[in-house]
PyMOL CGO cylinders between C-alpha atoms (Angstrom):
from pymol import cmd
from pymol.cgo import CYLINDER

trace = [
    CYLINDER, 18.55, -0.60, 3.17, 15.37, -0.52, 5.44, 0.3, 1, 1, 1, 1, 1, 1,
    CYLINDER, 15.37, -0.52, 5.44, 12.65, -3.44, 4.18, 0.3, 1, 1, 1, 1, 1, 1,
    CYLINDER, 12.65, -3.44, 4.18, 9.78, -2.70, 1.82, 0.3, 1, 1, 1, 1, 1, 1,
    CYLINDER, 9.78, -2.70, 1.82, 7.37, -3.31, 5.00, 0.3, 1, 1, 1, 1, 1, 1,
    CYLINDER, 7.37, -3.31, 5.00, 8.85, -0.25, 6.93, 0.3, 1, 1, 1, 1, 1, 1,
    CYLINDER, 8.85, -0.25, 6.93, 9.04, 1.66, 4.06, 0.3, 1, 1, 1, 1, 1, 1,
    CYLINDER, 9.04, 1.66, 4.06, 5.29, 1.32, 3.16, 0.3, 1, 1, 1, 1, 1, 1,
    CYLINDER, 5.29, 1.32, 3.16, 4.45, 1.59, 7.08, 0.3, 1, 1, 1, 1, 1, 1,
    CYLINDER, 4.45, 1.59, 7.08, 6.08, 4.57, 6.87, 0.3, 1, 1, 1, 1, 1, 1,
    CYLINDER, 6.08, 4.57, 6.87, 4.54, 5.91, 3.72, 0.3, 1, 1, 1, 1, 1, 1,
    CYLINDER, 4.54, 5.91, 3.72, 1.13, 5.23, 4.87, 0.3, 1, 1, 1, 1, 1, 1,
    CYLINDER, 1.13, 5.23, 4.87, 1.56, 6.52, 8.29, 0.3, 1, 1, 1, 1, 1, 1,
    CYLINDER, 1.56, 6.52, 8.29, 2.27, 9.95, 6.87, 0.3, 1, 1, 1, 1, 1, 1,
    CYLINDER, 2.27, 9.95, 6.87, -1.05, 9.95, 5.97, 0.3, 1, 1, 1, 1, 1, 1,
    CYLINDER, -1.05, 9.95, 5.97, -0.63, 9.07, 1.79, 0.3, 1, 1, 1, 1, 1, 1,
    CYLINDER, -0.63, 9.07, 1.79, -2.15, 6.39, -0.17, 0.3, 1, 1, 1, 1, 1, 1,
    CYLINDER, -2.15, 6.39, -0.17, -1.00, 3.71, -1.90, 0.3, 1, 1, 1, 1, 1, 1,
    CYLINDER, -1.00, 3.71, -1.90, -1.50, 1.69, -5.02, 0.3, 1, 1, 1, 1, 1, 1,
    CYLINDER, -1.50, 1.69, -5.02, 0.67, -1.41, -6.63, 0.3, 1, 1, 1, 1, 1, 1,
    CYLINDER, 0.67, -1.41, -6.63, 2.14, 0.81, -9.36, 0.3, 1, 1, 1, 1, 1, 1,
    CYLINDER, 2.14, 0.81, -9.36, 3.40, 3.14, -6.71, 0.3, 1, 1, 1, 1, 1, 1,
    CYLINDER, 3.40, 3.14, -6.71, 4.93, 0.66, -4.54, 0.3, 1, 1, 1, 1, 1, 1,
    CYLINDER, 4.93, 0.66, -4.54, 6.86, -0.84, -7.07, 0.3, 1, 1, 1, 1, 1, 1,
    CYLINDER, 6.86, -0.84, -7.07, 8.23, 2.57, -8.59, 0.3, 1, 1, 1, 1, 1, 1,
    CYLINDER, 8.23, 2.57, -8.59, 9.12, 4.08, -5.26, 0.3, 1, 1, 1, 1, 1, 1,
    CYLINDER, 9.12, 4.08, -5.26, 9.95, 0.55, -3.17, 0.3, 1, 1, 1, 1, 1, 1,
    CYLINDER, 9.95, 0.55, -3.17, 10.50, -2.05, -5.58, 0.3, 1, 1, 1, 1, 1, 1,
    CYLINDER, 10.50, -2.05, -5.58, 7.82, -3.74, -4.31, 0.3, 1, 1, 1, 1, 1, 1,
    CYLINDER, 7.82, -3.74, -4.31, 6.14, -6.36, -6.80, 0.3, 1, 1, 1, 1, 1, 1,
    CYLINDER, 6.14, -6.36, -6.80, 3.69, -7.67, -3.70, 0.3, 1, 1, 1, 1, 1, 1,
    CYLINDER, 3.69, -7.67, -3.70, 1.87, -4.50, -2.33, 0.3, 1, 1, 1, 1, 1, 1,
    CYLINDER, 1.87, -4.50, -2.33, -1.14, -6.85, -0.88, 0.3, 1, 1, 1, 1, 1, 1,
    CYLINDER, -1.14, -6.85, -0.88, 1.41, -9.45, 0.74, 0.3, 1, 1, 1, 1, 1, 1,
    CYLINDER, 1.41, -9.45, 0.74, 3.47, -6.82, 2.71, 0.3, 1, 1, 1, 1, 1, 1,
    CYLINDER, 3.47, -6.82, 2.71, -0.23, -4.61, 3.59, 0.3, 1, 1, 1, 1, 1, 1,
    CYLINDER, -0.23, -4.61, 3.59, -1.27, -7.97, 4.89, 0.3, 1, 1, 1, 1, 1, 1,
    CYLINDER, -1.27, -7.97, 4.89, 1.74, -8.21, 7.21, 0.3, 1, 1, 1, 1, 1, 1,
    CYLINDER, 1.74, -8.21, 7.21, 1.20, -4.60, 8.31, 0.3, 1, 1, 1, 1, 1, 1,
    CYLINDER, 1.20, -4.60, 8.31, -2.49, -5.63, 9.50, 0.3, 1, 1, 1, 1, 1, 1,
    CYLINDER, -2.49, -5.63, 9.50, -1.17, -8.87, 11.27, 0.3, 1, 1, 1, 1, 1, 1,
    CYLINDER, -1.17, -8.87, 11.27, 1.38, -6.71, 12.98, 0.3, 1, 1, 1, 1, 1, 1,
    CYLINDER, 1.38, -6.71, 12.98, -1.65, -4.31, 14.20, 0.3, 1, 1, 1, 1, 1, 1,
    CYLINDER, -1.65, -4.31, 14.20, -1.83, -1.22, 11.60, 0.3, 1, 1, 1, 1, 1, 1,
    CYLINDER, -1.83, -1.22, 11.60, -5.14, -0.86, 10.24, 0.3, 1, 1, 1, 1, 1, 1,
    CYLINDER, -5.14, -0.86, 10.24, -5.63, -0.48, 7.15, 0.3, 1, 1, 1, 1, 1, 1,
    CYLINDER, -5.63, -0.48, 7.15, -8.12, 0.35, 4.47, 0.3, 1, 1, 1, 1, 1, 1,
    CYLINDER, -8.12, 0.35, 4.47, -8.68, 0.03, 0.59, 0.3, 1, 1, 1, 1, 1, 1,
    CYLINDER, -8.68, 0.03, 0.59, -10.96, 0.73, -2.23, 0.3, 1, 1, 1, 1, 1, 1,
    CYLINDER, -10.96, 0.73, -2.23, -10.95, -0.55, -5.35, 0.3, 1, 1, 1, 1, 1, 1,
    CYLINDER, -10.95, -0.55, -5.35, -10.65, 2.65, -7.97, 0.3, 1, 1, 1, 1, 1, 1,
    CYLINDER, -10.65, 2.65, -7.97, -11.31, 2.29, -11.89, 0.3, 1, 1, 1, 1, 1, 1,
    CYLINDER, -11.31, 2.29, -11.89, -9.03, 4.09, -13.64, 0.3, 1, 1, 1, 1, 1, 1,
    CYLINDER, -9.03, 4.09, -13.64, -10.35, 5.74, -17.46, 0.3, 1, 1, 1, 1, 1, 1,
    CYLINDER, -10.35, 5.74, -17.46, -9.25, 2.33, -19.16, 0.3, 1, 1, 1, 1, 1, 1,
    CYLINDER, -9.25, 2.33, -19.16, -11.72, 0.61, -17.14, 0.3, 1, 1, 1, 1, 1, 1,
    CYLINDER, -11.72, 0.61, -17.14, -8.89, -1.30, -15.14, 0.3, 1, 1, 1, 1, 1, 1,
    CYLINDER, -8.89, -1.30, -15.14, -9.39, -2.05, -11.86, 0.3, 1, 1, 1, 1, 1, 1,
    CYLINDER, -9.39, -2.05, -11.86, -6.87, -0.97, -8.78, 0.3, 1, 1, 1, 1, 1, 1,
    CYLINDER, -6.87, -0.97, -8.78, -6.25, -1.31, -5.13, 0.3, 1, 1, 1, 1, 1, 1,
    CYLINDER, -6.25, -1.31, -5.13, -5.74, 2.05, -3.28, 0.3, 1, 1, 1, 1, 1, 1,
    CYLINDER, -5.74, 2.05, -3.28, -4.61, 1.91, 0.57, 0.3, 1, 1, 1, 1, 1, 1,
    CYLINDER, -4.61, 1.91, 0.57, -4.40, 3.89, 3.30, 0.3, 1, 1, 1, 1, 1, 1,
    CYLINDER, -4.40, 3.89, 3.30, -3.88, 3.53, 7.01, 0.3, 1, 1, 1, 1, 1, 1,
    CYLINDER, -3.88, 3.53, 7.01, -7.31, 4.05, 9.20, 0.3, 1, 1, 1, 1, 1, 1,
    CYLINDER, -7.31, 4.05, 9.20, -6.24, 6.53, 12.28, 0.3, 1, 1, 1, 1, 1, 1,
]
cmd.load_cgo(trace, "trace")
């Protein structure tokens, strides 16, 4: 099984987005900022926003910056 950090590499070099709820249902990936912040210290950049959903929760959404 490749690791959650290629898999999300991957993922966000085909140009998609990415939120904590996503990672989790499609990597199994509980800690979507942790393996994002080993992406950046390997050399990816990447970007967020933070996006309010209608309940008025707040979310991380991230992409990589080409």
């Amino acid at each position: 099984m490749e690791s959650q950090t290629k898999l999300i590499k991957a993922h966000l070099q085909a140009g998609k987005t990415l939120t904590a709820i996503q990672a989790l249902e499609m990597f199994g990936c509980f800690r979507l900022a942790a393996r994002v912040k080993d992406l950046k210290d390997s050399g990816m950049i990447i970007d967020k926003a933070m996006v309010k959903n209608d309940n008025d929760k707040h979310y991380a959404l991230y992409w990589e910056v080409t």
